[in-house]
N, C-alpha and C positions, 0 to 999 in steps of 0.2 A: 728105391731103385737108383742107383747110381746110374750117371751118365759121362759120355766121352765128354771134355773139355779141352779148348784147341788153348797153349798157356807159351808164353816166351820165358825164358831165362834172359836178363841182359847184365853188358857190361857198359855203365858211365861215367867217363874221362872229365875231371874237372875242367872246364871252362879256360879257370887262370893258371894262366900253363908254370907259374910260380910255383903253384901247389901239386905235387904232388901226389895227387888222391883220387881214386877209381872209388866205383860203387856196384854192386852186383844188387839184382833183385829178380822179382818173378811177377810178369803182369797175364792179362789176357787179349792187350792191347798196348804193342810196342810207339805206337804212333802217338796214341793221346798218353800213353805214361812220359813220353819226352816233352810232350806241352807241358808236363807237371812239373820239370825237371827244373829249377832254375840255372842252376850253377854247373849242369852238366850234361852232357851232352852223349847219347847212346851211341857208342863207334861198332859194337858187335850184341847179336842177341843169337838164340839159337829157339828152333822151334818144334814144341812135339804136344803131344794130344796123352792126356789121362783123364782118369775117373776119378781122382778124390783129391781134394786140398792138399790132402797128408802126401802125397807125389809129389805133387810141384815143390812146397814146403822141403822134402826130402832132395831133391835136383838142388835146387839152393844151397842146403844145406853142405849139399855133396860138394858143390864149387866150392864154398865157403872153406872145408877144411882142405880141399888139394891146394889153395890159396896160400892159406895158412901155413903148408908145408915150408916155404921158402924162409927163409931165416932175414932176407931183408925186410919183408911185407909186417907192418902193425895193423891190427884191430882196431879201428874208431866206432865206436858204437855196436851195431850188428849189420851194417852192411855198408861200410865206409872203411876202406884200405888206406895207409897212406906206404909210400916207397923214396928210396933212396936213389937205386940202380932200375934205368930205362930198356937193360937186356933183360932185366928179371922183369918186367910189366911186360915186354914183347915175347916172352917166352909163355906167358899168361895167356897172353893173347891168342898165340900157335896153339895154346892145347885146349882153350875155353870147348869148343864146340864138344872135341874125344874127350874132357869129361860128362859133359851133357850124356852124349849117348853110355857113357859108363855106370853111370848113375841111373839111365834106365835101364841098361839089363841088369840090375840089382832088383830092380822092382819084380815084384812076383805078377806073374801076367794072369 
């Protein structure tokens, strides 16, 4: 039997303001995931409650590619951004949480 789980989506801003580079992920705890954090620092996270890994996993996922959309943003790894332009990372910013909840009502309830 599955059970409700309380999970965050977050976004974390490198550190060395040189670089360039955000990090999205998915914890169930926003506070000790940023003690994990070395190099970066969680400036926004969004919060919702599901029943299966494969949810959260999918939230994620769903940020990952509306990210993606933007033609200046690259892929480092699977959850490392790097950018060029500081209007396209605050435009990220403005829409982080409406896709959250975009991505849940895709979810079959």
């Amino acid at each position: 039997m599955a059970y409700a789980v309380y999970s965050q989506v977050y976004l974390a801003i490198a550190l060395e303001e040189e670089e360039k580079i955000f990090k999205i992920g998915e914890t169930t705890n926003v506070a000790r995931r940023q003690k994990q954090l070395k190099d970066f620092e969680i400036c926004l996270w969004a919060d919702f409650t599901t029943d299966s890994k494969a949810d959260r996993l999918f939230i994620e996922s769903y940020l990952r590619i509306k990210i993606l959309e933007y033609s200046d943003i690259r892929l480092i790894g699977q959850d490392y951004f790097s950018y060029t332009d500081t209007k396209v990372y605050n435009e990220i910013l403005d829409n982080f949480e409406k896709w959250v909840r975009e991505a849940m009502e895709i979810l079959p309830r």
